[in-house]
C-alpha positions in Angstrom: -16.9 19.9 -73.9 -14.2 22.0 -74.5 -11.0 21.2 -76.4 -7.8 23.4 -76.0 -5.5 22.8 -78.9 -2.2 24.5 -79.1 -0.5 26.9 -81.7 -0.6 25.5 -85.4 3.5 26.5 -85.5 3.9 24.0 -82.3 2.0 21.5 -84.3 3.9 21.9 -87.2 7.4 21.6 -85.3 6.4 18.5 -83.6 5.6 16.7 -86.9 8.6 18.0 -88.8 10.7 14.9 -89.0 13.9 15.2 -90.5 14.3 11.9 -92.3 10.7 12.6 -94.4 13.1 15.4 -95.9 10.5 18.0 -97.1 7.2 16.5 -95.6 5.3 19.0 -93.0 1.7 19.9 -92.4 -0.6 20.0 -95.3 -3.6 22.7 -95.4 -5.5 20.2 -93.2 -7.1 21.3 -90.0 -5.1 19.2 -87.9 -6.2 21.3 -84.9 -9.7 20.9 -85.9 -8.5 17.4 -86.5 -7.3 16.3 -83.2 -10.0 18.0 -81.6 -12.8 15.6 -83.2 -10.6 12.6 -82.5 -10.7 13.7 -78.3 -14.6 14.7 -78.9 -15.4 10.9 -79.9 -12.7 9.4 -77.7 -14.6 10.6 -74.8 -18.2 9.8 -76.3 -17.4 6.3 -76.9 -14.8 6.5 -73.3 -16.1 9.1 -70.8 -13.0 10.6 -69.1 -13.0 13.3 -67.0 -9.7 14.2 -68.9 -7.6 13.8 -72.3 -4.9 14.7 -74.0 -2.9 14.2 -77.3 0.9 14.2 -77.0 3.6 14.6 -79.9 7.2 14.3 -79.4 9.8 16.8 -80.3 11.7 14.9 -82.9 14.1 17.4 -83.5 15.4 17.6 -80.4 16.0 13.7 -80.4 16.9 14.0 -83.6 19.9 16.0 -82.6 20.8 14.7 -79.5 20.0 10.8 -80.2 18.0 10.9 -76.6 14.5 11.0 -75.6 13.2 14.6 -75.6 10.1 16.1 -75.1 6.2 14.9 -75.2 4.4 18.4 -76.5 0.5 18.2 -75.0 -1.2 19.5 -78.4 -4.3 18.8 -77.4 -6.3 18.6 -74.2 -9.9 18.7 -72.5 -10.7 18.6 -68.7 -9.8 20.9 -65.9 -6.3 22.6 -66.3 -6.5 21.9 -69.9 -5.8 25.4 -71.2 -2.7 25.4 -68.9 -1.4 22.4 -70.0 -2.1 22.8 -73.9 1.6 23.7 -75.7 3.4 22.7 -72.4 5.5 19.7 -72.5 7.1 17.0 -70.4 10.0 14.8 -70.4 9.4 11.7 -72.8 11.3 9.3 -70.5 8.9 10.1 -67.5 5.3 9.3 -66.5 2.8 6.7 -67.2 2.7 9.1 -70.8 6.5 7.9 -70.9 6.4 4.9 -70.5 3.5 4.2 -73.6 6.0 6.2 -75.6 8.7 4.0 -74.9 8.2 0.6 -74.9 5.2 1.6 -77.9 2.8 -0.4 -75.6 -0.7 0.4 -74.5 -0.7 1.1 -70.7 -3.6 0.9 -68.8 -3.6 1.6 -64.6 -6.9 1.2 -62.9 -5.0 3.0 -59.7 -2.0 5.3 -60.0 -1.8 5.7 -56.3 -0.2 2.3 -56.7 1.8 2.2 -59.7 5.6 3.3 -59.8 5.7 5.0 -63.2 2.6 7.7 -62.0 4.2 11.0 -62.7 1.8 13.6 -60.0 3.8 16.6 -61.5 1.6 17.4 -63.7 -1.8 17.1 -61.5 -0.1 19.1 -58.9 0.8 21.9 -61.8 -3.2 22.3 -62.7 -4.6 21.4 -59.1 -6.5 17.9 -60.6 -6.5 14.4 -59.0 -5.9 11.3 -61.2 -7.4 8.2 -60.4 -6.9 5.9 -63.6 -5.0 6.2 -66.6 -5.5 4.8 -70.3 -2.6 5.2 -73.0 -2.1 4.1 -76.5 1.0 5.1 -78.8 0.3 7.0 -81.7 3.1 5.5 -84.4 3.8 6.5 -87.8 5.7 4.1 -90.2 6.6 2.1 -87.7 8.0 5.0 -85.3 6.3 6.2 -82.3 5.2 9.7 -82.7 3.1 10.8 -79.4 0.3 9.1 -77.4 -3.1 9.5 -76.6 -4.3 9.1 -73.3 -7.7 9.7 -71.4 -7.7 10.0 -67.2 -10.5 8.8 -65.0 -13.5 6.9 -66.3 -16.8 8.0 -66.1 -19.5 6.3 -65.8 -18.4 3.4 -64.3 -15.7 2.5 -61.8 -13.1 2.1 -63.6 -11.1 1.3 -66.8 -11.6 -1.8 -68.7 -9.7 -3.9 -71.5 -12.7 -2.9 -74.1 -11.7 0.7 -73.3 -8.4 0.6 -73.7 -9.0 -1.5 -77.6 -11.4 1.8 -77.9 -8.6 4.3 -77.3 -6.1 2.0 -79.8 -8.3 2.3 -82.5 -8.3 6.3 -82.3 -4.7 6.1 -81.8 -4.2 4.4 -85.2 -7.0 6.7 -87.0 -4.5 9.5 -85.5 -2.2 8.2 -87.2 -3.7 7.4 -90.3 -4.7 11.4 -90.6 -1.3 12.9 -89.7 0.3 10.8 -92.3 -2.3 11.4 -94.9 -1.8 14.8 -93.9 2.1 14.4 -94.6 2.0 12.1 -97.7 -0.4 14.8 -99.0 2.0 17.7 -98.4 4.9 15.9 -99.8 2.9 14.8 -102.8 2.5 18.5 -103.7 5.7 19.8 -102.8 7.3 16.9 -105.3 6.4 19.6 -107.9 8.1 23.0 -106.1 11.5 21.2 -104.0 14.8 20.1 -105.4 15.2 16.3 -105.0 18.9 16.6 -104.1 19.2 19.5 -101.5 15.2 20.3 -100.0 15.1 23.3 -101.4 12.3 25.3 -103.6 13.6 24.7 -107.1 13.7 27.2 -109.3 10.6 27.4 -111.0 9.2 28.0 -107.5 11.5 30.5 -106.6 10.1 32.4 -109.9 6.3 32.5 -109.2 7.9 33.5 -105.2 10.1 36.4 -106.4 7.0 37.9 -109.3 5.0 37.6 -105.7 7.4 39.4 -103.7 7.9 42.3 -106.1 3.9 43.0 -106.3 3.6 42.9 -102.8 7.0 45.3 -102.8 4.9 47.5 -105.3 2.1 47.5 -103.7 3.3 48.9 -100.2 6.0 50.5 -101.7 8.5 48.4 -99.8 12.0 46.7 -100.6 13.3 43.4 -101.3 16.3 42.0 -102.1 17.6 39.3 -103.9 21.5 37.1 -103.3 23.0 35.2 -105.9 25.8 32.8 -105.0 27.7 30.1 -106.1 29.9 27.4 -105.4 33.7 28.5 -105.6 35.7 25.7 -107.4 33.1 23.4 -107.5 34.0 21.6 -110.5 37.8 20.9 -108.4 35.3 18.9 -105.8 34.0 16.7 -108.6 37.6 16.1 -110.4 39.5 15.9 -107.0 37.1 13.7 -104.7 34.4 12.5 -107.1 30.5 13.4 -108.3 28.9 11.7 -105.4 31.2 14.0 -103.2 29.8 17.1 -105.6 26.4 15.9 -104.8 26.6 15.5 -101.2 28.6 19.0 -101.1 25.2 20.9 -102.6 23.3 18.4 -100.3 25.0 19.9 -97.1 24.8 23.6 -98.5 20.8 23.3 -99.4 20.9 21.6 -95.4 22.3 25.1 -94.1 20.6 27.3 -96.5 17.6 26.0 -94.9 18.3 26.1 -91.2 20.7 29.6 -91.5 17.2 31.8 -91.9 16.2 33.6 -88.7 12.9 34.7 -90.9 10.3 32.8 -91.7 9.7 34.7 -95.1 12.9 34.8 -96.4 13.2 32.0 -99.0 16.4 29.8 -100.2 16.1 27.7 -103.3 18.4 26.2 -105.8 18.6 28.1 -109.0 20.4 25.2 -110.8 23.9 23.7 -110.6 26.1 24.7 -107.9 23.9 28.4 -108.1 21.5 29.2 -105.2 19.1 32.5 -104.8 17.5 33.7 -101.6 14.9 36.0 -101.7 14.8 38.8 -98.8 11.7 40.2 -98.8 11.0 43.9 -97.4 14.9 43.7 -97.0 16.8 46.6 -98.5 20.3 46.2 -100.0 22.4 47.3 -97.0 20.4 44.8 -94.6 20.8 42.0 -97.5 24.6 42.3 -97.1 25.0 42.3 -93.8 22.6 38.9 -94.5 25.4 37.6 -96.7 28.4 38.6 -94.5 26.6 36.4 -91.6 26.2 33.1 -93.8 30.0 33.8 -95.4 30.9 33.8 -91.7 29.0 30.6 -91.0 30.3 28.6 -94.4 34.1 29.9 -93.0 33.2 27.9 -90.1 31.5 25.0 -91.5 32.8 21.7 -91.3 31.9 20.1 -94.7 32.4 16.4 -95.1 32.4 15.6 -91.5 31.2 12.0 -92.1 32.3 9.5 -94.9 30.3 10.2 -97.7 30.5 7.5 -100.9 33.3 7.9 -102.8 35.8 9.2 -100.3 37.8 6.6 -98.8 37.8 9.1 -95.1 36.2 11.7 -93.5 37.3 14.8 -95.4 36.2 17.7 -92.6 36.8 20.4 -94.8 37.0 23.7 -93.0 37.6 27.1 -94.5 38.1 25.2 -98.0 34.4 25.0 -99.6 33.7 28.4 -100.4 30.9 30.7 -101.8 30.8 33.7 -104.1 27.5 36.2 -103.7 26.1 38.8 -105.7 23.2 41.0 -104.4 20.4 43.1 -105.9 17.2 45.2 -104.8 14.2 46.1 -106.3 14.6 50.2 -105.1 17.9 50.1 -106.9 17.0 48.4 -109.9 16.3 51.0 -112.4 12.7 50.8 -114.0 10.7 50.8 -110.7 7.4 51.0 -112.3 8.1 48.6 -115.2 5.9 45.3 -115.2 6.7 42.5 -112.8 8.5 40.3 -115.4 10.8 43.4 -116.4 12.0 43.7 -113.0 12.1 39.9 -112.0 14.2 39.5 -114.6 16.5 42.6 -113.9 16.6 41.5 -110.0 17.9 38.3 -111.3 20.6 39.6 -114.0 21.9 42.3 -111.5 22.5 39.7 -109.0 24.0 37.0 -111.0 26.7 40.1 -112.6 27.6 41.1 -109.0 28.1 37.2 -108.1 30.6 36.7 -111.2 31.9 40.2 -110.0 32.9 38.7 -106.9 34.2 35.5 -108.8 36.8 37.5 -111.0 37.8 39.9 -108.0 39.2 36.7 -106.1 36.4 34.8 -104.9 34.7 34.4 -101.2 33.6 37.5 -101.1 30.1 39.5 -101.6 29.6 42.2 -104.3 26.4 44.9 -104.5 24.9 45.4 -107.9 25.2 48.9 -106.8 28.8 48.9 -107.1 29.1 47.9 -110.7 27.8 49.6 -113.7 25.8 46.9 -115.1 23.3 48.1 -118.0 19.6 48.4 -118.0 
C-alpha cells in the first residue's frame, strides 16, 4: 500500500498555531508518522481509501472564520493528486467532523446532504461510505481522519468507527508530543517576552554564519537596532506598555523576513540583531530601509494593553534606530571566528548609536564611520 504524504514545510505550516507562541515541529518524522498511523488504520479497517487532514490555523487565525482542511496524508486511487491539496473546512462530510468535533459515520453518501462529490470527481473515484473522527489537540480541533469504503464487508460499522477514534487520539497524542518536545528545547534558545532567538542563540548562529561565509567565501551581514525613546514609553504610559511595545516589535521581526535563513533575535533590552546571511552590505540596507518603512506604517497599540486606560494606535511615533555591518568589510578577514563575531557585532552596534546621535530613525553603514579595529 502506498502512502503519499505531502511536503514537510506544508506540515509544518498547518501545525504552527499562534497561541503555542514558539511551538512547531520537532525532529520527528511526522511524515513517516502519519503514514504508519493510515498503514494500521487500514489493517485493522480495510478502506479502499484514507486520508489525514490538518487545518490551516493561520488563516483562521487571522480572519476568525473557518479556512482550509490541508490533505497531508493519503492512500487510494487519486491519492498523489490529492496529497498537499486542500478544501474548504465548512464543506463536506470532512467538514462537518471538523465542525461539530463529532465522529461521522455514512454507510451511503448517495443519500446524505453533507456528501461533498467534488473531490471524487477531481481524481475520477466513487465513494460509497465514509468514516470520520476529529483529530483535537488541547481541547481544539486540529484536522480529521477519515477512511472511504469498507472492505471486506458491506459496509461500515460502529466497532469501526471506535477503531478509527482511537487512531485519531494516538494522532493526537504524537503531534503534541511532537510540539511539547519542540517547545521544551526551544525554552533554552527563545526570549520569553517577544518569540525571538535570544541572544545566546543568536551567538552560536552568527560564529555559524561566518564559517560557512569563510568557507564559500561569501558575505553576511549583520543589523543592529534599537528602540528610539524607549524609556519615554515606560515613564509616559507604564512598564507593561514597554513590555507589550518589544512584544509587538519581536511579533514583526518575525513575520517581516521574506527568507527563511535570515534570523531576528533579541540581543537584550530594547536592542534587536538580525543576521543576513550571504547578504552583502548594500543588500542589508536596502533590508533595513524596507522594515523602517514598515515600523513608519505600523500601528502600535492598536488594542488596550494593561496599563493604558485606551487604545493608544500609535503611528509614525515608535521608532527605530539601525546600524549595519558585513563580514567583507570588517577588517581582519582571516582572523578567527570569535575575532570577527565580535567585530560584526561592535561595528554594528557603533553605526546604530551613529544613527542615534545624528537624529534618530534612520540607518547608518559601519562603512561610513571610522570605527577602529
Amino acid at each position: 500500500m502506498r502512502i503519499n504524504v505531502t511536503k514537510k514545510e506544508v506540515i509544518e505550516l498547518v501545525l504552527k498555531r499562534k497561541r503555542w507562541n514558539e511551538l512547531g515541529t520537532e525532529a520527528v518524522d511526522l511524515k513517516q508518522m502519519f503514514r504508519t498511523i493510515l498503514k494500521w488504520a487500514n489493517e485493522l479497517v480495510p478502506s479502499e481509501s484514507g486520508s489525514i487532514l490538518l487545518d490551516d490555523p493561520l488563516l483562521k487565525h487571522k480572519t476568525q472564520k473557518q479556512g482550509s482542511l490541508y490533505f497531508v496524508a493519503c492512500y487510494g486511487k487519486g491519492s498523489k493528486a490529492l496529497t498537499g491539496a486542500s478544501l474548504p473546512a465548512s464543506v463536506g462530510i470532512v467538514g462537518r467532523t471538523y465542525t461539530r468535533g463529532k465522529p461521522y459515520i455514512s454507510r451511503n453518501v448517495k443519500r446524505d446532504r453533507y456528501f461533498f462529490d467534488k473531490v471524487d470527481k477531481k481524481i475520477k473515484f466513487q465513494t460509497k461510505s465514509i468514516i470520520c473522527a476529529p483529530i483535537e489537540i488541547r481541547g481544539s480541533v486540529i484536522g480529521v481522519i477519515e477512511l472511504i469504503n469498507r472492505l471486506g464487508r458491506i459496509n461500515y460499522d460502529s466497532k469501526d468507527l471506535t477503531l478509527l477514534k482511537i487512531f485519531a487520539g494516538y494522532t493526537s497524542t504524537l503531534v503534541q508530543n511532537s510540539l511539547d518536545a519542540k517547545r521544551f528545547r526551544d525554552l533554552s534558545i527563545r526570549d520569553n517576552l517577544t518569540g525571538l532567538y535570544n541572544d545566546r542563540y543568536f551567538y552560536s548562529r552568527l560564529a555559524e554564519n561566518i564559517r560557512n561565509a569563510q568557507d564559500t567565501r561569501g558575505d553576511l551581514s549583520l543589523v543592529f537596532l534599537d528602540i528610539d525613546r524607549f524609556k519615554d514609553v515606560n515613564d509616559t504610559y507604564g512598564h507593561l506598555a514597554g513590555s507589550h511595545l518589544l512584544s509587538e516589535l519581536g511579533a514583526i521581526l518575525m513575520s517581516f523576513p521574506d527568507r527563511d535563513d535570515i534570523l531576528p533575535a533579541r540581543y537584550g533590552g530594547d536592542e534587536f540583531v538580525i543576521i543576513l546571511p550571504s547578504t552583502d552590505i548594500h543588500s542589508a540596507e536596502k533590508f533595513a530601509e524596507r522594515l523602517k518603512k514598515t515600523l513608519d506604517k505600523y500601528v502600535f497599540f492598536e488594542r488596550k494593553v494593561p496599563g493604558t486606560s485606551r487604545a493608544l494606535k500609535l503611528k509614525g511615533v515608535i521608532t527605530c534606530s539601525m546600524g549595519i555591518s558585513s563580514l567583507k568589510t570588517t577588517p581582519g578577514s582571516r582572523s578567527t571566528v570569535k575575532h570577527l563575531t565580535e567585530a560584526l557585532i561592535k561595528r554594528a552596534d557603533i553605526a546604530m548609536y551613529a544613527s542615534k546621535h545624528l537624529g534618530r530613525n534612520r540607518i547608518t553603514l559601519a562603512t561610513d564611520l571610522a570605527i577602529p579595529s
